[in-house]
C-alpha positions in Angstrom: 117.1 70.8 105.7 116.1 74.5 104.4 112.8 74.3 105.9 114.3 73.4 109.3 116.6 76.0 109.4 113.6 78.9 107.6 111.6 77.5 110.8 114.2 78.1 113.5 115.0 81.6 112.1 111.3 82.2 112.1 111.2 80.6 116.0 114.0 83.2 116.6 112.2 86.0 115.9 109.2 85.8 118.8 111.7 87.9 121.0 110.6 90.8 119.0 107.1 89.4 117.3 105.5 88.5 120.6 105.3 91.8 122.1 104.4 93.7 118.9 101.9 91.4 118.2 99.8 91.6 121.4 100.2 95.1 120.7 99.2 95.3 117.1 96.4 92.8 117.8 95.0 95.3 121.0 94.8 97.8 118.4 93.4 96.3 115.5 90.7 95.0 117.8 89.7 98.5 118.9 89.6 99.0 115.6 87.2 96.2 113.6 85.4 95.1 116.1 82.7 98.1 116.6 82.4 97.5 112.7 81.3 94.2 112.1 79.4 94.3 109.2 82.5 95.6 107.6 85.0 92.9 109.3 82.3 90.6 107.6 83.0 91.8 103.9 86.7 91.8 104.5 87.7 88.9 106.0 85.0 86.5 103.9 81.8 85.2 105.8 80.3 85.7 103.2 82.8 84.2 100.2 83.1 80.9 102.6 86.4 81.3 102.2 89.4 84.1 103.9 89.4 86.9 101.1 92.9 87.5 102.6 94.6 84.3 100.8 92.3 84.8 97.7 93.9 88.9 97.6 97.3 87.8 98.3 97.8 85.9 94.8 96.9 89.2 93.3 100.0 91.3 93.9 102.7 87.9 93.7 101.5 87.4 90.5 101.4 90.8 89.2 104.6 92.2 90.6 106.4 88.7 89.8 105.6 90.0 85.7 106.5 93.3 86.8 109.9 92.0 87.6 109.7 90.1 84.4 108.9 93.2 82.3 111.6 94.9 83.9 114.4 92.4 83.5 113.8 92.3 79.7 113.3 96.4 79.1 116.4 96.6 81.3 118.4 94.2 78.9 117.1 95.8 75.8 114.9 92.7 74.8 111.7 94.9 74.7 110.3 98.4 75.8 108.3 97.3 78.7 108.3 99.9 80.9 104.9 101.3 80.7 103.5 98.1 81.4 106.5 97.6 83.9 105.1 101.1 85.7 101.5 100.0 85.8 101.7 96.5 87.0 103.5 98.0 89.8 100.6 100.4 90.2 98.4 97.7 90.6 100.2 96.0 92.9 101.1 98.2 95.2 97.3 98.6 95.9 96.5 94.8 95.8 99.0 94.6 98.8 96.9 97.3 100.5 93.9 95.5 100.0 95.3 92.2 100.8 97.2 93.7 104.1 93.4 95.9 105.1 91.7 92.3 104.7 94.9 90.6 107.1 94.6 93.0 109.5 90.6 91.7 110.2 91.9 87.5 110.6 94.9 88.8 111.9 92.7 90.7 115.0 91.5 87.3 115.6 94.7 85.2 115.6 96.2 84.2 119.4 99.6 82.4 120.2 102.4 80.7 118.4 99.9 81.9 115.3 99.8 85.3 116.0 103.7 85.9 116.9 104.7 84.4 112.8 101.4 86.7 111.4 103.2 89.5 113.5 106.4 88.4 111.3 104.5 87.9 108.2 102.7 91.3 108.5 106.5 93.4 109.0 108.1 91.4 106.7 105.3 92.4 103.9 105.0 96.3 105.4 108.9 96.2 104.6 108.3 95.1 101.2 105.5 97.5 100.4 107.5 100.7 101.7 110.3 98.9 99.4 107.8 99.3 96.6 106.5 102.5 96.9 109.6 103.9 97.2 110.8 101.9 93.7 107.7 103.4 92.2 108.1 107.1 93.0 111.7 106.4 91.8 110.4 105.3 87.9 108.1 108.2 88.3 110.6 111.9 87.4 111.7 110.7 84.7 109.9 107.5 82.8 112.9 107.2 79.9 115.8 107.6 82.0 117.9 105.3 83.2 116.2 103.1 85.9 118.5 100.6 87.0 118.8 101.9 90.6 114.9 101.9 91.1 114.5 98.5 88.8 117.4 96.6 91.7 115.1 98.4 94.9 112.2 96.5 93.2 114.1 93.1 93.1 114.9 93.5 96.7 111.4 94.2 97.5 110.3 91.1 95.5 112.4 89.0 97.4 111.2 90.4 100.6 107.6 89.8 99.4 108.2 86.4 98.5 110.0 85.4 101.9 106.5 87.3 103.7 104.4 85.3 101.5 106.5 81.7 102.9 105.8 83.2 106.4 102.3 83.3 105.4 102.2 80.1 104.6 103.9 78.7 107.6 101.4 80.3 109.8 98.2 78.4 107.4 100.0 75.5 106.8 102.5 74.3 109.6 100.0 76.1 112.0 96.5 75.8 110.9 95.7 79.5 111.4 92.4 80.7 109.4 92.1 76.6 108.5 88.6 74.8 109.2 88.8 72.8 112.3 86.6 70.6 110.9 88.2 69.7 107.7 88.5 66.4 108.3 85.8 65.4 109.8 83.0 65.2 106.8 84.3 61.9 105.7 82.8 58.5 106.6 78.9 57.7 107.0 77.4 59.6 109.6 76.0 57.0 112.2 73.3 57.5 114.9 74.9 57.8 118.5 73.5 58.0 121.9 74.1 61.4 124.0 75.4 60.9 127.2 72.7 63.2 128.4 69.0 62.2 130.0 67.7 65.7 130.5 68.4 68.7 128.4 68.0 72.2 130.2 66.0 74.8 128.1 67.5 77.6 126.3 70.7 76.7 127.5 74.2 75.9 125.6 75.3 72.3 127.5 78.1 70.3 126.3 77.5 66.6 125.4 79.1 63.8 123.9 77.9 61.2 121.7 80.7 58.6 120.8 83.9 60.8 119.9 81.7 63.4 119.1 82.2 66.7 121.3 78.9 68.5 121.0 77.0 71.7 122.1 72.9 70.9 122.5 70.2 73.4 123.1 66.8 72.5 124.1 63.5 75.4 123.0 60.5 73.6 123.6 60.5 69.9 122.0 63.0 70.6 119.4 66.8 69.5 121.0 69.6 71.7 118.2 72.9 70.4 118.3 76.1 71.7 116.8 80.1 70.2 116.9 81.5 72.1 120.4 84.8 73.4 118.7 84.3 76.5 116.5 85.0 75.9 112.8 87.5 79.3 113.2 89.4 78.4 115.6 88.7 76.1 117.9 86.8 78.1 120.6 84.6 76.1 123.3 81.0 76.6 121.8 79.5 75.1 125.3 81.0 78.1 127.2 79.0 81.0 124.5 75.5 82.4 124.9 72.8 82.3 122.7 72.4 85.6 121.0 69.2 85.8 118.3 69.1 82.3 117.8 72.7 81.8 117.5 75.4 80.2 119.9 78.1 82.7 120.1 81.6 81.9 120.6 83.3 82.9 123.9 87.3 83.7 122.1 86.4 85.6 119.3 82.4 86.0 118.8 81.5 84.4 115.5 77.9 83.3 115.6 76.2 80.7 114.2 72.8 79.5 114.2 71.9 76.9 116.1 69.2 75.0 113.8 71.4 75.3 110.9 75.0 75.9 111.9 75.4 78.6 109.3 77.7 81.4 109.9 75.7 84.6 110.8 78.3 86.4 112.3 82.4 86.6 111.5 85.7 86.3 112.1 84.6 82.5 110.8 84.4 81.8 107.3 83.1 78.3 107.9 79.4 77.0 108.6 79.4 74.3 111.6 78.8 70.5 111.7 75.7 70.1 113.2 73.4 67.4 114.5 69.5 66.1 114.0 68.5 64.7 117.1 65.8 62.2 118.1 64.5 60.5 121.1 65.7 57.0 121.4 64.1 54.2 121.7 66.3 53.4 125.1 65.6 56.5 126.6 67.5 59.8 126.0 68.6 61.2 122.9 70.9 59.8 119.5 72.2 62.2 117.2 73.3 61.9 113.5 76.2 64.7 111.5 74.3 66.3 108.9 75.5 67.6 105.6 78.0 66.3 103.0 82.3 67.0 102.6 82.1 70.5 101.7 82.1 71.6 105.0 79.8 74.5 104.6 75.5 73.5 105.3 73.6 73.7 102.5 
């Protein structure tokens, strides 16, 4: 029952969150886009993994022994503020780090996702300012009496902790920054016949084999094939160019390379399924998934 009602105050909110976020997200690609290599580093092509959900534990767990420390200096169970004052240091810049690295995936995040990362990203700007402000209050006078700034940090922690279930909702209800092929490394990979005769050269076509939506490109004798639906977020991989060996996706340009499906190119974090293919015996082509469960190619 709590998580239907969080969910329809959250749905309430896109009167506001729509608008800002098309505007935020106009901005933020002006902004990371002429800077790739950088947009690389910070959102986690090359960790395999967002570095925005790996930053984000940083400051909940440091400012959540912050309030900790606080609680029991405040209650005379131990002089903690020191610590108190430099865990809150330290989180206050793990926030920034984590909110420079969610500004990259948040750039590349469209729709129903981007309207609740437009309501995760104010709700964890409000809790920041909330901190800093706590901070500069500890900082006059570091034995006096603190109560006023140690309450400010409370309400901030409760602010960050209700961004951070926003967060979630927009990963986990949502699928944003998730591997759209997570599921799909189980099972023995079988040989299946493309529905295609002839192949055009140096040319991105769509296929199928069985359920299998897939992308082929034909240089010389070698037929490459890759899944269709980009590992970030879904993008039609049929409709992108090759670019330096690499298929490029038409939404939100990650690149990967067409022999191998490795990621070359960001916002993905994720390699993609690909395909060996071989003549068959019929006439035509059959094509086989390659790779284990990890979901990255080895």
């Amino acid at each position: 029952m709590i998580g239907r009602l969080l969910s329809r105050l959250l749905a309430a909110q896109a009167g506001w969150a729509k608008p800002l976020g098309d505007f935020n997200v106009r901005v933020l690609r002006a902004i990371w886009r002429p800077i790739r290599p950088i947009k690389d580093l910070v959102t986690g092509k090359w960790l395999g993994h967002s570095v925005h959900a790996a930053l984000t534990d940083i400051p909940i767990g440091v400012i959540s022994l912050v309030v900790l420390f606080d609680l029991l200096d405040l209650f005379g169970v131990a002089n903690l503020r020191q610590a108190a004052d430099i865990g809150l240091v330290v989180g206050v810049l793990a926030m920034i780090g984590a909110a420079i690295s969610g500004s990259a995936d948040y750039s590349d995040t469209d729709d129903d996702p981007r309207t609740v990362a437009t309501v995760h990203a104010t709700v964890m700007v409000i809790a920041l300012v909330l901190f800093i402000i706590a901070l500069v209050m500890r900082l006059p006078d570091p034995a006096g009496d603190r109560t006023v700034a140690v309450a400010l940090g409370l309400v901030a922690y409760v602010v960050m902790l209700a961004g951070a279930w926003v967060g979630g909702e927009a990963v986990y209800a949502l699928g944003n920054m998730v591997n759209r092929h997570a599921w799909r490394f189980f099972g023995e990979p079988k040989w299946q016949k493309l529905d295609l005769t002839e192949i055009p050269e140096g040319k991105p076509t769509a296929a199928k084999a069985g359920t299998q939506s897939v992308v082929v490109v034909r240089q010389g004798d070698d037929v490459f094939a890759l899944h269709s639906t980009c590992a970030h977020a879904g993008g039609p991989l049929a409709e992108g160019r090759l670019v330096d060996g690499c298929i490029e996706c038409p939404w939100h340009y990650s690149r990967f390379d067409i022999a191998t499906g490795r990621r070359k190119h960001g916002p993905t974090t994720f390699d993609q399924p690909r395909y060996e293919v071989r003549a068959a015996d019929d006439g035509g082509w059959e094509l086989r998934r390659v790779g284990g469960t990890s979901g990255q190619n080895v």
